[in-house]
gemmi code that builds the backbone of each chain (N, CA, C; Angstrom):
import gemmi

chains = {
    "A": [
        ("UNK", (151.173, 213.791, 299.075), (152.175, 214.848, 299.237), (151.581, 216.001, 300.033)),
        ("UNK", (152.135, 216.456, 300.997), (152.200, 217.898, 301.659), (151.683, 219.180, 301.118)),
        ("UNK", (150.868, 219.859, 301.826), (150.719, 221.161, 300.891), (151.633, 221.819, 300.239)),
        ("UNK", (152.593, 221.949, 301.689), (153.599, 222.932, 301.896), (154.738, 222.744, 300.487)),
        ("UNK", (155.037, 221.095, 300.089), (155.903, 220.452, 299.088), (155.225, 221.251, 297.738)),
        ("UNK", (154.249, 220.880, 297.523), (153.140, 221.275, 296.495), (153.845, 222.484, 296.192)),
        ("UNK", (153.967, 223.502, 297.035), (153.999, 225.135, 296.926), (154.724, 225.572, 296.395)),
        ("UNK", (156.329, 224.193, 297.207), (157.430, 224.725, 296.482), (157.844, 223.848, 295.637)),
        ("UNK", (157.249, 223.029, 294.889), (157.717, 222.547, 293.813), (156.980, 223.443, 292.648)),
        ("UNK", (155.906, 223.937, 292.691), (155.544, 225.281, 291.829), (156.169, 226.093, 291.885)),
        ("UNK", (156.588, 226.471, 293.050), (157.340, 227.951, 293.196), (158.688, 227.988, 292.304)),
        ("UNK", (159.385, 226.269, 292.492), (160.308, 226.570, 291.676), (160.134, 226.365, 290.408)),
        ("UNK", (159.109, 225.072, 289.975), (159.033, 224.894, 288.721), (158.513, 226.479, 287.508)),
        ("UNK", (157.708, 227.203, 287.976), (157.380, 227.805, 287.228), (158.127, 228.908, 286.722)),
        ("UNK", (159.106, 229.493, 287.884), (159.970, 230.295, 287.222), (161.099, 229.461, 286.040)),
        ("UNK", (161.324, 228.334, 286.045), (162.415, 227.230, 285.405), (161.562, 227.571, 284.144)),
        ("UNK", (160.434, 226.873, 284.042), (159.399, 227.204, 282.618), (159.554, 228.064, 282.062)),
        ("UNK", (159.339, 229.025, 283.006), (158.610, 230.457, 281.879), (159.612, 230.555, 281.384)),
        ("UNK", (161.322, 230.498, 282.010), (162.161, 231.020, 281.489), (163.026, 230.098, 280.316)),
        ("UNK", (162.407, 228.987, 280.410), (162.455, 228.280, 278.774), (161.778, 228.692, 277.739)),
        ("UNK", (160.223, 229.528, 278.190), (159.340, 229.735, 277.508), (160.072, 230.623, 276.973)),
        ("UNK", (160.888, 231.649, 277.523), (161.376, 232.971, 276.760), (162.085, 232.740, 275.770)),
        ("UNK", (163.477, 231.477, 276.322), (164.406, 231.374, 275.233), (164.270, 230.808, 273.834)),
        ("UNK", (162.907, 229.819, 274.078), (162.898, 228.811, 273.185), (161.886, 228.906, 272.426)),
        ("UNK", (160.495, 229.940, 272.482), (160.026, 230.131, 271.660), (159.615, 231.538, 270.935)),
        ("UNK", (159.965, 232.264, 271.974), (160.542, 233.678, 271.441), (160.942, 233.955, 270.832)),
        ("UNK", (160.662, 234.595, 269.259), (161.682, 235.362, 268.042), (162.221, 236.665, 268.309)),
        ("UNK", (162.837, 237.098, 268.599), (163.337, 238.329, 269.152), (163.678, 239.394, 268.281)),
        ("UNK", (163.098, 240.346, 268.747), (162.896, 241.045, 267.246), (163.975, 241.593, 266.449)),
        ("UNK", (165.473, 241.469, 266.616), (166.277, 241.195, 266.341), (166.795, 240.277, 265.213)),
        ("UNK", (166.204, 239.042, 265.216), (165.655, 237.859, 264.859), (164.605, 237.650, 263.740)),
        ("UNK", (163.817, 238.571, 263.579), (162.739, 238.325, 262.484), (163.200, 239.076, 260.838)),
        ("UNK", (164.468, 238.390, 260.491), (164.432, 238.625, 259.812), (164.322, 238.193, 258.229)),
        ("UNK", (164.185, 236.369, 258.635), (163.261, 236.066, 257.551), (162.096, 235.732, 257.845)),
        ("UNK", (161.329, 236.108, 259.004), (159.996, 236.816, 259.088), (159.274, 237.815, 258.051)),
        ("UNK", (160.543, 238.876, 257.955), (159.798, 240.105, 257.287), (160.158, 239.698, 255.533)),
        ("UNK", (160.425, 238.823, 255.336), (160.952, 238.658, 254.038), (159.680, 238.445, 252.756)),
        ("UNK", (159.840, 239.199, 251.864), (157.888, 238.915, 251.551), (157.489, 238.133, 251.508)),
        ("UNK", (157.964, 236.738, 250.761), (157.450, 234.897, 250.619), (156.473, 235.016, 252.055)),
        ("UNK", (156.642, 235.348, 252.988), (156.169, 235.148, 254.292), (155.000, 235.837, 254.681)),
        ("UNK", (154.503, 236.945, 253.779), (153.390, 237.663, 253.660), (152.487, 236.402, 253.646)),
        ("UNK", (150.929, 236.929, 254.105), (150.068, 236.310, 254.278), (149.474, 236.010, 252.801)),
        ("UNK", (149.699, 237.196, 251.916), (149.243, 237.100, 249.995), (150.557, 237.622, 249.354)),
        ("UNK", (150.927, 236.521, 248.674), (152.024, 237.058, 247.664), (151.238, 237.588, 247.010)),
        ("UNK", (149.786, 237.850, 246.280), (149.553, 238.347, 245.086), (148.416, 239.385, 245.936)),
        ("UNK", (149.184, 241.061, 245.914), (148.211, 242.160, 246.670), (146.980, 242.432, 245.681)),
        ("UNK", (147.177, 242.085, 244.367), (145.965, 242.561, 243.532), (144.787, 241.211, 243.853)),
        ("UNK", (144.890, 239.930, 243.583), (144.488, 238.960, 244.031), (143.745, 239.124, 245.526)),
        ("UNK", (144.254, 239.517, 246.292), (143.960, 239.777, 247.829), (142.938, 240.745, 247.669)),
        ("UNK", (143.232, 241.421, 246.888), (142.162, 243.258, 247.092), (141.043, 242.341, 246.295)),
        ("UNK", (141.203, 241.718, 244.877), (140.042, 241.716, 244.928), (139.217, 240.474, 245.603)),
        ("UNK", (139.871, 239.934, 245.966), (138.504, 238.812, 246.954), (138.030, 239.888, 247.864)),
        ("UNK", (138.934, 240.798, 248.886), (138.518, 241.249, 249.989), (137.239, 241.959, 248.824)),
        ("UNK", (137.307, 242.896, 247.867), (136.635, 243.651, 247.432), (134.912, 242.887, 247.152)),
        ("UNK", (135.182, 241.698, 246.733), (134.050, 240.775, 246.495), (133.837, 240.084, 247.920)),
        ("UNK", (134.333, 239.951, 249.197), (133.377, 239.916, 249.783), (133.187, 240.818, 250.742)),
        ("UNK", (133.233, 242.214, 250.930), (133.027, 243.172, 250.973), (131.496, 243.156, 250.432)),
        ("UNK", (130.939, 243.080, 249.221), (130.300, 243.450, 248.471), (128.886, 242.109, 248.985)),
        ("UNK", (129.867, 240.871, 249.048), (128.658, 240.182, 249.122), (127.942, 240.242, 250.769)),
        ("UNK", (129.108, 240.602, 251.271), (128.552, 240.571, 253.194), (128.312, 241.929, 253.702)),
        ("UNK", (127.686, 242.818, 252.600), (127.704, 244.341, 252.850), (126.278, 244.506, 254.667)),
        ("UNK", (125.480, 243.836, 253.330), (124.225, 243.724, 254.744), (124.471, 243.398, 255.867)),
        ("UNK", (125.847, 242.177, 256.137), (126.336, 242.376, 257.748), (126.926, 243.491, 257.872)),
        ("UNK", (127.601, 244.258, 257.447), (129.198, 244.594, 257.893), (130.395, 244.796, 256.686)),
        ("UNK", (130.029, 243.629, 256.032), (131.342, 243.718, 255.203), (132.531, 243.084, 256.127)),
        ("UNK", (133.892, 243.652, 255.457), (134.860, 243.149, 256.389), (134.878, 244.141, 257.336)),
        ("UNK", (134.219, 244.903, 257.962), (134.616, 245.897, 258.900), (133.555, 245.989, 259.803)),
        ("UNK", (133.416, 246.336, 261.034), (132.502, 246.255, 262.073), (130.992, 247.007, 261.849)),
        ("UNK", (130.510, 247.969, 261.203), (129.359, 248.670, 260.722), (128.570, 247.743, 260.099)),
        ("UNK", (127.059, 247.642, 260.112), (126.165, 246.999, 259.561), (125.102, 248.056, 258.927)),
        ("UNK", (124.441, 246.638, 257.953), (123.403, 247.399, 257.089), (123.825, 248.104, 256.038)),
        ("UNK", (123.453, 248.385, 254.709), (123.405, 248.719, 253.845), (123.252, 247.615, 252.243)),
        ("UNK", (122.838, 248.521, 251.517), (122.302, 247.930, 250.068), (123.169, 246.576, 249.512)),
        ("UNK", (124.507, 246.955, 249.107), (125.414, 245.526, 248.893), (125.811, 246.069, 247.337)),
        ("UNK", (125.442, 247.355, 247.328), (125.475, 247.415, 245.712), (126.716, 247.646, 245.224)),
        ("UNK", (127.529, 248.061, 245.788), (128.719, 248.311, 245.470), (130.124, 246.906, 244.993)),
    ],
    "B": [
        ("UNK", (147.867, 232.065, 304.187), (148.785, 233.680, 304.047), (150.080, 232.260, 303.192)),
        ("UNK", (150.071, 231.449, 303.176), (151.376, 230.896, 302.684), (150.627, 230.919, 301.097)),
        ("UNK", (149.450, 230.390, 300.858), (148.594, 230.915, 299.547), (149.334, 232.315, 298.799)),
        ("UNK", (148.768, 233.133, 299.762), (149.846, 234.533, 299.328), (151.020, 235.208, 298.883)),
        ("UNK", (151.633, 234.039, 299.633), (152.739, 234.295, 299.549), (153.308, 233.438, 298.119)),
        ("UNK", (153.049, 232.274, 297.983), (153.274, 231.865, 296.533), (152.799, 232.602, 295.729)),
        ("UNK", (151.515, 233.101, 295.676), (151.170, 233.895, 294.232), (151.989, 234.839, 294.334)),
        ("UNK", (152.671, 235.535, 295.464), (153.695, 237.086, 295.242), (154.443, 236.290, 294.745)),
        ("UNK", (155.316, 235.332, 295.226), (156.708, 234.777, 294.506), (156.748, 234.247, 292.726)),
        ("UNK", (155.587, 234.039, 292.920), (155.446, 233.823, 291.270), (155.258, 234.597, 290.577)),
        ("UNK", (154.103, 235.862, 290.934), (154.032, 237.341, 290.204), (155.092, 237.649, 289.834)),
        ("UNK", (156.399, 237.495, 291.020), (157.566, 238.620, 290.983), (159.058, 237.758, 289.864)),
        ("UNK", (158.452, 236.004, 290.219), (159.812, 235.538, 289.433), (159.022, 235.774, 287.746)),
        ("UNK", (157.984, 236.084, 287.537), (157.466, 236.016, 286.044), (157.944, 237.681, 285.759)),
        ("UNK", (157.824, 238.817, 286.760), (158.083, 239.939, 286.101), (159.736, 239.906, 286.126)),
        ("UNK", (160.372, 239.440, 286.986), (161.593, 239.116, 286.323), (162.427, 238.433, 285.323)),
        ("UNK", (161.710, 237.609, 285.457), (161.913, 236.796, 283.801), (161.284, 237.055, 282.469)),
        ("UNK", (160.776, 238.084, 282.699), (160.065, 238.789, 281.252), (160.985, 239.768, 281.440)),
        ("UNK", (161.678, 240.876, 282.584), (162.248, 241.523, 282.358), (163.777, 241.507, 281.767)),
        ("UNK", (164.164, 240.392, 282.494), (165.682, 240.074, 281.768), (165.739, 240.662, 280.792)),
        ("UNK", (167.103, 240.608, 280.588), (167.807, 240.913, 278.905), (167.364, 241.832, 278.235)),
        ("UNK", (167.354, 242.763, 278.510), (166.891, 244.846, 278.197), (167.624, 245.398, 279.005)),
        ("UNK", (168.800, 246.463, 278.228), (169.113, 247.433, 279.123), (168.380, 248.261, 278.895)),
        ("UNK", (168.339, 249.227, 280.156), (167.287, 250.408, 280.403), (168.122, 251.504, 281.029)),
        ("UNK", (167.686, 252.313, 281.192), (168.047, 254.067, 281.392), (168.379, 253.457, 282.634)),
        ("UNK", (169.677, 254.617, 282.904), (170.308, 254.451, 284.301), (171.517, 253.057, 284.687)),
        ("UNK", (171.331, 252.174, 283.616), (171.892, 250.902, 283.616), (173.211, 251.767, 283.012)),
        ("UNK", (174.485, 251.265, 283.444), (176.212, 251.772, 282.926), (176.229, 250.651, 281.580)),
        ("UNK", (176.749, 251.089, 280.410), (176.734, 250.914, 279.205), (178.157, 249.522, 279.303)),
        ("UNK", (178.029, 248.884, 278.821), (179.662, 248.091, 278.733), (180.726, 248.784, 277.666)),
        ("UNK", (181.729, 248.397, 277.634), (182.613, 248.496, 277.181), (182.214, 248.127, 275.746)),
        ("UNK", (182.050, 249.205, 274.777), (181.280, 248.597, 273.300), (182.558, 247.561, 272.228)),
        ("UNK", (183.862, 247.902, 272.489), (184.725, 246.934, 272.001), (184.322, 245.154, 272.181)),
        ("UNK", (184.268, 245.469, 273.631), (184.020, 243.760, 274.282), (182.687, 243.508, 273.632)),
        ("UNK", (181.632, 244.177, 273.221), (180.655, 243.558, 273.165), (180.371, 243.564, 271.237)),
        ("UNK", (181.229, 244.239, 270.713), (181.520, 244.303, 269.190), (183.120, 243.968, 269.077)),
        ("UNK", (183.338, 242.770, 269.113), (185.087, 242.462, 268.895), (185.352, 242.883, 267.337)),
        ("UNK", (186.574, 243.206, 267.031), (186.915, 243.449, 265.830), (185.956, 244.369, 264.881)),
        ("UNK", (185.000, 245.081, 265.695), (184.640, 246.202, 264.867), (185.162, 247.275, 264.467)),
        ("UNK", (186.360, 247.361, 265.458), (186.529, 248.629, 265.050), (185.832, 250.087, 265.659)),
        ("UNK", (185.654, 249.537, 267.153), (184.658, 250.844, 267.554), (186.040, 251.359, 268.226)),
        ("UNK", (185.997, 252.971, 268.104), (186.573, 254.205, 269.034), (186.627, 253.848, 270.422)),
        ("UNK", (187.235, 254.332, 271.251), (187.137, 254.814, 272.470), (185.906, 255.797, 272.881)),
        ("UNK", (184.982, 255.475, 273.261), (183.968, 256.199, 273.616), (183.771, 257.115, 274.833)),
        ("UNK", (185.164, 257.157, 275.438), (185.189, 257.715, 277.009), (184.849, 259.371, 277.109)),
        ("UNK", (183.691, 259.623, 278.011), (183.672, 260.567, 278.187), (182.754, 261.532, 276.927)),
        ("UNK", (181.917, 260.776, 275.903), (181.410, 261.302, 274.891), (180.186, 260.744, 275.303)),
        ("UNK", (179.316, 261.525, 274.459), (177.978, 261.041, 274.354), (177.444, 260.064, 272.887)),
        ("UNK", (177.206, 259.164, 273.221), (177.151, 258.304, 272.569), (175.504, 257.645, 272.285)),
        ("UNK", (175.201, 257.259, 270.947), (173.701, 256.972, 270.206), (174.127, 255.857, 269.682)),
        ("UNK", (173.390, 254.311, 270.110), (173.824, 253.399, 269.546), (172.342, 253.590, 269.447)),
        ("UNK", (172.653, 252.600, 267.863), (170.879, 252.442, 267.180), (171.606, 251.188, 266.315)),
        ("UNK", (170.334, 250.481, 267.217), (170.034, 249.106, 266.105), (169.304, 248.847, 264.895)),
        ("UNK", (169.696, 248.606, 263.744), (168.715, 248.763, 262.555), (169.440, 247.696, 262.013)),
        ("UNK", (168.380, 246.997, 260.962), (168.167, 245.674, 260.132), (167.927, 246.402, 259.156)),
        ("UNK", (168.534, 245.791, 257.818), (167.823, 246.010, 256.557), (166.644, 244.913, 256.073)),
        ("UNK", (166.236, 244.323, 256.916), (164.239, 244.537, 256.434), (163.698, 245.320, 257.332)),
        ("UNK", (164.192, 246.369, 257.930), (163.241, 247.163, 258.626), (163.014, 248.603, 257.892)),
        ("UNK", (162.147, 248.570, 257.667), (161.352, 250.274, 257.187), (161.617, 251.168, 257.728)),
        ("UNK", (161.526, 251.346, 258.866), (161.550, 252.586, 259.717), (163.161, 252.707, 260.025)),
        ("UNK", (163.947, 251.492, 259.652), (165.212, 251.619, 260.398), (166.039, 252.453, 259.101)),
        ("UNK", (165.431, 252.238, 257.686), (165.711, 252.867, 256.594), (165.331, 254.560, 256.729)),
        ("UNK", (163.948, 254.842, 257.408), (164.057, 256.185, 257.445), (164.984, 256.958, 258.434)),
        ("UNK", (165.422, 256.088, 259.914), (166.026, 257.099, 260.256), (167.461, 257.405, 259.656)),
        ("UNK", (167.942, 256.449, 258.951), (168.934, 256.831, 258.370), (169.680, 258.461, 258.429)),
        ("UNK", (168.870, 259.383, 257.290), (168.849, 260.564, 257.339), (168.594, 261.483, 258.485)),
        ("UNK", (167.863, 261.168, 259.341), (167.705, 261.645, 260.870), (169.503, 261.613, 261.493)),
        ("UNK", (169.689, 260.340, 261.594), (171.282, 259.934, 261.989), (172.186, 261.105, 261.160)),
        ("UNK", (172.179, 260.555, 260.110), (173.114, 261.429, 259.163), (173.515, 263.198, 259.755)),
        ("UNK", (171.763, 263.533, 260.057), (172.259, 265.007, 260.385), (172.410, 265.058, 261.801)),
        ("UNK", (172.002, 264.403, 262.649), (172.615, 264.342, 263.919), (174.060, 264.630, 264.172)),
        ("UNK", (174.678, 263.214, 263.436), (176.078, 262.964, 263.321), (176.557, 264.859, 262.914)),
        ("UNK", (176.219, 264.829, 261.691), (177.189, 266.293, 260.724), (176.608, 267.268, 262.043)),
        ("UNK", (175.602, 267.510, 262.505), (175.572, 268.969, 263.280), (176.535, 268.485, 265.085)),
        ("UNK", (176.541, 267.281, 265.664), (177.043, 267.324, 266.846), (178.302, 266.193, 267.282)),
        ("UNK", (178.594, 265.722, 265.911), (179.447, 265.507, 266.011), (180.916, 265.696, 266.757)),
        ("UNK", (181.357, 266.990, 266.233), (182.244, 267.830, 266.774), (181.847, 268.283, 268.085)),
        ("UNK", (180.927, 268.354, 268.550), (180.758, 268.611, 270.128), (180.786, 267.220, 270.556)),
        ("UNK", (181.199, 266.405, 270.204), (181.005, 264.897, 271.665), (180.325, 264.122, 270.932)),
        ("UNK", (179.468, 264.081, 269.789), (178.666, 262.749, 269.897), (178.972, 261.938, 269.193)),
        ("UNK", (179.106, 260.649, 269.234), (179.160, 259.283, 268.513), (178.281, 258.990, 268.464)),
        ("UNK", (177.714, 258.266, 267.190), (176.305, 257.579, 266.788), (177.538, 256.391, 266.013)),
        ("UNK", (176.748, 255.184, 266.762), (177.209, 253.714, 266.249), (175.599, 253.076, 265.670)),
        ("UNK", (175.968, 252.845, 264.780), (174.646, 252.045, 263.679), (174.892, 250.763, 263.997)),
        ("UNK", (174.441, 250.184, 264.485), (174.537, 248.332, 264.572), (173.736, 247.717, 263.787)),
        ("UNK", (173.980, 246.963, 262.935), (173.348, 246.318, 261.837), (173.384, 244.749, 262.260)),
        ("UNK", (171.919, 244.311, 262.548), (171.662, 242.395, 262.993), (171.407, 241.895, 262.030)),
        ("UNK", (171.376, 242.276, 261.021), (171.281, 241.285, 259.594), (172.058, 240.139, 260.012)),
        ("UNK", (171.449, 238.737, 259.883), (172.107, 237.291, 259.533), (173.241, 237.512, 258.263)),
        ("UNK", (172.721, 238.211, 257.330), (173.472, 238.033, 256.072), (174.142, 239.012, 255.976)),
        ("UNK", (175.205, 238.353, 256.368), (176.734, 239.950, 256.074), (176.018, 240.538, 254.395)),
        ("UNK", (175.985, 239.816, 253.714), (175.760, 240.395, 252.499), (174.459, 241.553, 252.506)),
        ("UNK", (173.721, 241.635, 253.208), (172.431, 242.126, 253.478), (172.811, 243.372, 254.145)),
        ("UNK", (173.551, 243.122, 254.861), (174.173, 244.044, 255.640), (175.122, 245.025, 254.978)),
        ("UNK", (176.134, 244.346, 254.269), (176.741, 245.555, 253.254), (175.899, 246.332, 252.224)),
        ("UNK", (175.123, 245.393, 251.696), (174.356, 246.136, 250.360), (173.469, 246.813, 251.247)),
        ("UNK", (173.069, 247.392, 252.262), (171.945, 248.180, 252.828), (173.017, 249.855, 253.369)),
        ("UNK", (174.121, 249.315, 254.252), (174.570, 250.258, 254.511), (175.735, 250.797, 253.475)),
        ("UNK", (175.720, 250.333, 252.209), (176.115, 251.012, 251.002), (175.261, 252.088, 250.698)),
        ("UNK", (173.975, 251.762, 250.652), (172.859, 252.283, 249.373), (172.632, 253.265, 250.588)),
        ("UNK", (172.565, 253.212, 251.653), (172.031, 254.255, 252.933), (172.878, 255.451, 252.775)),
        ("UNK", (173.816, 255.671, 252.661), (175.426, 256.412, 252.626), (175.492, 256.651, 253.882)),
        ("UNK", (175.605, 256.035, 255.086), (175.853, 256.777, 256.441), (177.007, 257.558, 256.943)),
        ("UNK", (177.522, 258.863, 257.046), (178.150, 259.177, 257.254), (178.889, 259.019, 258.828)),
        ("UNK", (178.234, 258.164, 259.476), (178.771, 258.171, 261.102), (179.075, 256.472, 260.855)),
        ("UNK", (179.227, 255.822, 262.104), (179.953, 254.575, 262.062), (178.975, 253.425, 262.105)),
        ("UNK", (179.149, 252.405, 261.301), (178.400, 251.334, 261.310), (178.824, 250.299, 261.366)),
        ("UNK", (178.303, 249.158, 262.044), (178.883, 247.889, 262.667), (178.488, 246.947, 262.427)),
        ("UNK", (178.597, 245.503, 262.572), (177.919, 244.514, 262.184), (178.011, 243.779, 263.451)),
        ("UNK", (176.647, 243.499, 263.950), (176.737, 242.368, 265.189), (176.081, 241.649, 264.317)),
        ("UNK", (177.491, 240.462, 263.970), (177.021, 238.871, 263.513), (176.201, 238.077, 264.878)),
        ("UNK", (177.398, 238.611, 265.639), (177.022, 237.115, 266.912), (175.914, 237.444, 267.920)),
        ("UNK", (175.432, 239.040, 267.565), (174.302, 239.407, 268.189), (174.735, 239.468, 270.045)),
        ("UNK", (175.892, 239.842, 269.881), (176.395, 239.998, 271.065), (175.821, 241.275, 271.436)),
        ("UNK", (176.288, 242.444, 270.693), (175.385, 243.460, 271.414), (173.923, 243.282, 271.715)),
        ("UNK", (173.490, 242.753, 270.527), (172.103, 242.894, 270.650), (171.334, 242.353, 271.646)),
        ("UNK", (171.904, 240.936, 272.452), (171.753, 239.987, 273.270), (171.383, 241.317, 274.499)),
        ("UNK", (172.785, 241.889, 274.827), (172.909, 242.515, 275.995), (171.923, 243.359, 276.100)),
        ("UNK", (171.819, 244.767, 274.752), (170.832, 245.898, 275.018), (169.389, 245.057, 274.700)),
        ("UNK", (169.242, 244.513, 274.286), (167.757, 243.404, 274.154), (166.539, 244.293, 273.756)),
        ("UNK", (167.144, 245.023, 272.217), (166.137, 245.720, 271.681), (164.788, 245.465, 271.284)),
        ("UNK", (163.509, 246.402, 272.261), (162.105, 245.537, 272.136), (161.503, 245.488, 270.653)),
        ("UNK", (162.187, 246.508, 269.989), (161.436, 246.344, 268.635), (162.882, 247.116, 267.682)),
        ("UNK", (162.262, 247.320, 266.332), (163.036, 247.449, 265.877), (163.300, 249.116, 264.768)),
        ("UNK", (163.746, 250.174, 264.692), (164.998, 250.295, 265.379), (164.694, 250.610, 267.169)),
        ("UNK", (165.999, 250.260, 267.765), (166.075, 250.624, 268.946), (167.193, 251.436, 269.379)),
        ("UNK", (167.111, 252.704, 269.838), (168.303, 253.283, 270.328), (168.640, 253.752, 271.669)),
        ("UNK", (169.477, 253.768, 271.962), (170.243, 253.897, 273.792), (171.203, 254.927, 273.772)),
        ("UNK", (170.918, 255.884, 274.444), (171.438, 257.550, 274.121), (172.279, 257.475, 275.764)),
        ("UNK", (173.224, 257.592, 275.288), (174.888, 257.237, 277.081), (175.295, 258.547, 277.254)),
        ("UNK", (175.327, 258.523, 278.076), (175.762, 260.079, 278.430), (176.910, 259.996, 278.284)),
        ("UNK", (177.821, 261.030, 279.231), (179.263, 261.120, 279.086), (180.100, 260.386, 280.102)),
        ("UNK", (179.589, 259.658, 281.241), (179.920, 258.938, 282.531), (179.585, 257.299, 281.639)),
        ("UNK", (178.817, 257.062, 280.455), (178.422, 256.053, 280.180), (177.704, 255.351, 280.683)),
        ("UNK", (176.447, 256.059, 281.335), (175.315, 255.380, 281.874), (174.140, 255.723, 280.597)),
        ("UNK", (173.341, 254.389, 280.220), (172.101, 255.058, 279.460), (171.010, 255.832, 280.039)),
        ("UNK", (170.972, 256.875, 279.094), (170.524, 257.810, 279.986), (168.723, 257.722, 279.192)),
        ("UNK", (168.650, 257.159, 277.873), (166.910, 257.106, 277.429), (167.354, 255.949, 276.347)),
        ("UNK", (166.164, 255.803, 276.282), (165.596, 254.136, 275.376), (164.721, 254.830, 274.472)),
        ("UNK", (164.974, 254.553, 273.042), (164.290, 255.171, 271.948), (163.373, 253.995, 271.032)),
        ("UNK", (162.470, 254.158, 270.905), (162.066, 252.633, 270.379), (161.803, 253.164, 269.111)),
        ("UNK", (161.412, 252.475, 268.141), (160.926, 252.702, 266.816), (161.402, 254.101, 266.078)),
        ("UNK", (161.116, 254.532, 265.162), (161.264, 255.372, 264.734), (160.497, 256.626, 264.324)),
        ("UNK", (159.698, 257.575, 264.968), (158.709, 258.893, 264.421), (159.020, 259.566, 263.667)),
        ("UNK", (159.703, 259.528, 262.663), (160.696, 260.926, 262.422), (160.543, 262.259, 262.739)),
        ("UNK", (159.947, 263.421, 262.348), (160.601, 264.328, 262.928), (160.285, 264.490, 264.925)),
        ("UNK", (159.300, 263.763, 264.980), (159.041, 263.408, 266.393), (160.389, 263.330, 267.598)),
        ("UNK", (160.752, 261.898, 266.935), (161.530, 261.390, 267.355), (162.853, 262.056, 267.028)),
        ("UNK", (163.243, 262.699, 265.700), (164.012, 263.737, 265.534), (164.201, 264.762, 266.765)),
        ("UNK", (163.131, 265.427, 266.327), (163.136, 266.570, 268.052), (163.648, 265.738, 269.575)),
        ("UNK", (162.857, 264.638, 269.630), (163.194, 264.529, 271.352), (164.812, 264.265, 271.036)),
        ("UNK", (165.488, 263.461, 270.568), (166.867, 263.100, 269.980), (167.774, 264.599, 270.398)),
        ("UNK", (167.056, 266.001, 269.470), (168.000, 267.365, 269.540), (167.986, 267.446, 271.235)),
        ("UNK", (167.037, 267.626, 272.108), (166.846, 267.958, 273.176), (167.679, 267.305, 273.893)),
        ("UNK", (167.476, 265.454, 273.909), (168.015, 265.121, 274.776), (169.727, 264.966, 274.867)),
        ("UNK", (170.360, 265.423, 273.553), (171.890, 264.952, 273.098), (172.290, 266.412, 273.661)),
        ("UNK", (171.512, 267.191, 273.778), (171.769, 269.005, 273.639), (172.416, 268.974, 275.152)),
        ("UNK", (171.218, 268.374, 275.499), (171.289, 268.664, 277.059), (172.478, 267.708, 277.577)),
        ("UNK", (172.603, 266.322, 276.943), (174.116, 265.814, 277.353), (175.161, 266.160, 277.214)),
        ("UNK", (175.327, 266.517, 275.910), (176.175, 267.287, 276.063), (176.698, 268.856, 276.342)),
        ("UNK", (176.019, 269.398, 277.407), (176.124, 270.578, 277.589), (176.746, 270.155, 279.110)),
        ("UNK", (176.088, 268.684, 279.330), (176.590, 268.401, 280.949), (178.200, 268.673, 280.995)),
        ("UNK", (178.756, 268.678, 282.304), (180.225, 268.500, 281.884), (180.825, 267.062, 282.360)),
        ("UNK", (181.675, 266.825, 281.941), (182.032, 264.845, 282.073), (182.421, 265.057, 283.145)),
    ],
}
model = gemmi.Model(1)
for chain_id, residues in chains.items():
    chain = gemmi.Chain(chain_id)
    for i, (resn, *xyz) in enumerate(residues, 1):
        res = gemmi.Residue()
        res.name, res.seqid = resn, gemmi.SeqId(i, " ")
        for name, pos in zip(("N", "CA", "C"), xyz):
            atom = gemmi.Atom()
            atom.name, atom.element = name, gemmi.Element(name[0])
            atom.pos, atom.b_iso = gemmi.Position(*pos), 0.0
            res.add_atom(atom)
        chain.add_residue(res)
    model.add_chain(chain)
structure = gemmi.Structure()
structure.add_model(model)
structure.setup_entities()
């Protein structure tokens, strides 16, 4: 095949795509609304959640913890 | 240079196809009947008009509530309409939210997401402030409150001070 063919079978294919890409996998935020519904939270149980984060917090203190800063005791 | 020229044509059909489906400032508003059948909307001619989209799972769309409320009671009587559009799937969701809210200005239900389709709100609440010719004249995204309160007094002040 031709360069020139090449060019424009991209040229057209990709605008055709993207614009499936928009309709079809796009939630529109309009749309998210059993998104926001709690079942859909990442932890139904916030006390459960706090304390793992809290325990490993505690055990990965000497890296970091969950947060970007390093170093310290772990005692907490 | 024909290299070139494909990557422009593709740059430009991708920023158009991400842009679709958002109205933006300066864009003429439609006819809000046609695009809410059987709501029940006013004649909007010649008023300044605040459509705001809000969901009841949205947080912020719950605080401006009261923002709206006093909008409506102080400029009302000079020109302004504030239409509440509610995209809840669940009519039921939709009544029990704008019960418990008490809104004193007008609220709507886009089932078929007809409005919503057209103004193609980027987040959620979204509001589109029309002047009196019915062109949108600003795009309000989310909600700041008294932030967003203030720019709201300024910019409705100044519309309606224009003359139609």
């Amino acid at each position: 095949m031709k360069r020139p063919a090449i060019f424009v079978i991209i040229a057209i294919a990709y605008p055709l795509l993207s614009a499936c890409s928009d309709s079809l996998v796009r939630v529109k935020p309009y749309e998210r609304g059993n998104l926001a519904r709690p079942v859909m939270a990442e932890s139904l149980d916030p006390l459960l959640q706090a304390m793992t984060e809290h325990g490993y917090f505690s055990r990965e203190a000497s890296s970091g913890g969950g947060g970007v800063g390093g170093g310290g005791c772990g005692c907490n | 240079m024909k290299t070139i020229l494909t990557v422009f044509t593709l740059a430009c059909s991708t920023l158009l196809s991400s842009a679709a489906g958002s109205a933006k400032a300066g864009q003429a508003m439609p006819k809000l009947p046609q695009l809410l059948p059987g709501a029940g909307v006013p004649n909007t001619s010649g008023k300044v008009v605040l459509v705001d989209f809000w969901a009841s799972w949205c947080g912020p769309c719950k605080a401006s509530f009261p923002c709206l409320n006093r909008l409506h009671e102080k400029y009302a009587s000079k020109g302004l309409v504030i239409i509440g559009v509610g995209v809840d799937d669940d009519a039921a969701k939709y009544k029990a939210f704008a019960g418990k809210m008490g809104a004193k200005f007008l609220i709507v239900h886009d089932s078929s997401h007809k409005a919503a389709e057209f103004f193609g709100p980027s987040t959620m609440p979204s509001s589109y402030l029309v002047d009196r010719k019915g062109v949108i004249h600003s795009v309000h995204t989310g909600f700041r409150g008294a932030k967003t309160e203030a720019e709201y007094v300024t910019e409705i002040e100044a519309l309606l001070a224009a003359k139609p």
